[in-house]
C-alpha positions in Angstrom: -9.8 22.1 -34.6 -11.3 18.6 -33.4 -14.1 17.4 -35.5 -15.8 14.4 -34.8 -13.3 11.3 -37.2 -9.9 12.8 -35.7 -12.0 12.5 -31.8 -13.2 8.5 -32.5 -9.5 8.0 -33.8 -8.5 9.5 -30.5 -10.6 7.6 -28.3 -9.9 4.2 -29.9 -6.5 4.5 -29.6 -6.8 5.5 -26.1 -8.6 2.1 -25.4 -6.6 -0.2 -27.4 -3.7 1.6 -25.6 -5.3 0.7 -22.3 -6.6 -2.4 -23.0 -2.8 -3.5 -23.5 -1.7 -2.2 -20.3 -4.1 -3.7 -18.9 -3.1 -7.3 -20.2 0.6 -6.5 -20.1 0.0 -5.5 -15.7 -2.2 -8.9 -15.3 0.4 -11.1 -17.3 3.0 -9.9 -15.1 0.7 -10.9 -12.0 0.6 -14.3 -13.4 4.2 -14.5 -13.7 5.2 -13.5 -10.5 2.8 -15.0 -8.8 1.0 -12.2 -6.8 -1.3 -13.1 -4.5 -4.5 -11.8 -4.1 -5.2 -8.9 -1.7 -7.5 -10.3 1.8 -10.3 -8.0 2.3 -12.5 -7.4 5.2 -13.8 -9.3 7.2 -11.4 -11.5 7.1 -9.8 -12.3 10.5 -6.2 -11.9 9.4 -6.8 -8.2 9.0 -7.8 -8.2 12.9 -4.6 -10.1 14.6 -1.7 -8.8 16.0 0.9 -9.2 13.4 4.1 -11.5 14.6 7.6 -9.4 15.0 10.3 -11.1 12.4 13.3 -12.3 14.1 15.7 -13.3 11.0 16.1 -11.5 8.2 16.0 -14.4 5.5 15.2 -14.9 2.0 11.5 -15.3 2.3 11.2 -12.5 4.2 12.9 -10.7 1.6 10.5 -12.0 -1.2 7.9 -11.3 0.6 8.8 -7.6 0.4 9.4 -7.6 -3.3 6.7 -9.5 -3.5 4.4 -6.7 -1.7 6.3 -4.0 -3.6 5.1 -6.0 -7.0 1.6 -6.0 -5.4 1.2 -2.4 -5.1 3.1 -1.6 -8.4 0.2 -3.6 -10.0 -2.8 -2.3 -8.1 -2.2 1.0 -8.6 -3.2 1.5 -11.8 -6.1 -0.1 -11.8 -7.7 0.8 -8.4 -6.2 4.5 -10.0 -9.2 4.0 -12.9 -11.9 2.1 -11.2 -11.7 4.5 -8.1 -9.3 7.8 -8.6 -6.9 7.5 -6.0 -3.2 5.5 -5.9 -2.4 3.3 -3.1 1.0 3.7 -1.3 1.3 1.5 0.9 0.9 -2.1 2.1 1.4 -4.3 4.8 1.8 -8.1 5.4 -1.5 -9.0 6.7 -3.0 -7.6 3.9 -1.4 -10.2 1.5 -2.5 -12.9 4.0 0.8 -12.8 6.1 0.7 -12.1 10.0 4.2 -10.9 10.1 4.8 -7.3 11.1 6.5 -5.6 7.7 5.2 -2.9 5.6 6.1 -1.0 2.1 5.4 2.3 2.1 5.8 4.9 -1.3 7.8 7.7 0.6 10.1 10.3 0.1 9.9 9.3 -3.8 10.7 5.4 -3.3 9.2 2.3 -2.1 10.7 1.4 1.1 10.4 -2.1 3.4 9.7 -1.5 7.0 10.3 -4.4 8.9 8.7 -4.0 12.9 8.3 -0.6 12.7 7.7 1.3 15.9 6.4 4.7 16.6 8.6 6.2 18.4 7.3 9.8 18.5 4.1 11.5 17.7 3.1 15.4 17.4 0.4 17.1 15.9 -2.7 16.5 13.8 -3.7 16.0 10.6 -6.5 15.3 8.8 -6.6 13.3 5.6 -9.3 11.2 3.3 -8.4 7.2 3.8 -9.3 4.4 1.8 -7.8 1.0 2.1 -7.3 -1.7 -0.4 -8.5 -4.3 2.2 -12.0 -2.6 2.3 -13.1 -2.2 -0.7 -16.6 -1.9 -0.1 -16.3 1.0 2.4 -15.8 4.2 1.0 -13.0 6.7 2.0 -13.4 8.4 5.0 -11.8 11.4 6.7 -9.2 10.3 9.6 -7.4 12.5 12.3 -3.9 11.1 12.4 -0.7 12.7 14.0 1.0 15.7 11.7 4.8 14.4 12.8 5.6 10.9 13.0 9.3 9.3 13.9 9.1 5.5 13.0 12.2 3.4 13.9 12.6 -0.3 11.9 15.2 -2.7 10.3 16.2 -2.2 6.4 16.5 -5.7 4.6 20.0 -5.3 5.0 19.0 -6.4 9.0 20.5 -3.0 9.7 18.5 -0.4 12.3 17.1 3.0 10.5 14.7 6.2 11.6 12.4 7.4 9.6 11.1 11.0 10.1 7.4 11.5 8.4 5.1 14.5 8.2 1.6 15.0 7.0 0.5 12.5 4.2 3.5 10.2 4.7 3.2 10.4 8.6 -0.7 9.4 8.5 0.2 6.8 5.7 3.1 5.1 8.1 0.6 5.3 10.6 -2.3 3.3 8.3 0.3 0.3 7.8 1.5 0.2 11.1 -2.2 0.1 12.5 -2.9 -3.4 9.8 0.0 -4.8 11.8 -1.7 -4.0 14.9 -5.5 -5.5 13.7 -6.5 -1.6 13.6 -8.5 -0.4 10.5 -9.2 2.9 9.2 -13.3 2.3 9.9 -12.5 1.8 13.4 -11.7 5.7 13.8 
């Protein structure tokens, strides 16, 4: 049985235990250097993201870099608004270059020019976007099946097949690289 000195215990070490997660995920932003995450209206979030020719060493810190970035927003925006983000794409870190990270299939995976090759179906899911964080989510009517071809960072040619949650999610990150938001549906 809980009485009320075993509950304060409780909750104080659930908040010292936070508080030093806390710290811990915003020392590790300073020390690798994550950027901040460009919110509407900025214009970046509206231009037609550049294909990536070369598959060089920037390009591949820029998607560990990304990976960092959503590893680190998670739990907080997981808190402050309920939900987990899984996936980001370039623009959204301020870079018009046409390469996304998506959580799918239980790992992170870098999509560079991803295409939609196929669609079929519909689905229906509640969006929000880490680039609009003043808008609130909002249901969106997306494609059920998705096939998405792109380049690994091993410069090597893949397929991706999607369904559901993952399809409408490829679809969300492909649209950034296209200047498409999710409050334009």
């Amino acid at each position: 049985m809980w009485n009320r000195r075993k509950f304060l215990k409780s909750a104080i070490a659930g908040l010292i235990g936070t508080t030093g997660i806390f710290a811990f995920l915003k020392g590790c932003k300073q020390k690798f250097n994550m950027g901040d995450i460009v919110e509407y209206p900025n214009p970046i979030l509206r231009g037609v993201s550049q294909s990536i020719d070369f598959i060089d060493d920037a390009i591949i810190t820029l998607g560990n870099s990304m990976i960092a970035i959503l590893r680190y927003k998670a739990p907080f925006e997981f808190f402050s608004k309920g939900s987990l983000y899984k996936g980001l794409a370039a623009p959204q870190v301020g870079i018009q270059k046409r390469l996304i990270v998506c959580g799918l299939h239980g790992e992170i995976k870098i999509l560079i020019n991803p295409e939609i090759l196929e669609q079929s179906g519909t689905y229906s899911n509640s969006e929000y976007c880490l680039s609009l964080p003043q808008y609130h989510r909002k249901t969106i009517t997306r494609s059920q099946n998705v096939t998405v071809k792109y380049k690994t960072l091993e410069n090597t040619e893949d397929v991706l097949v999607a369904k559901n949650s993952s399809a409408a999610l490829l679809e969300h990150e492909i649209d950034h690289l296209n200047g498409v938001l999710y409050i334009d549906y």
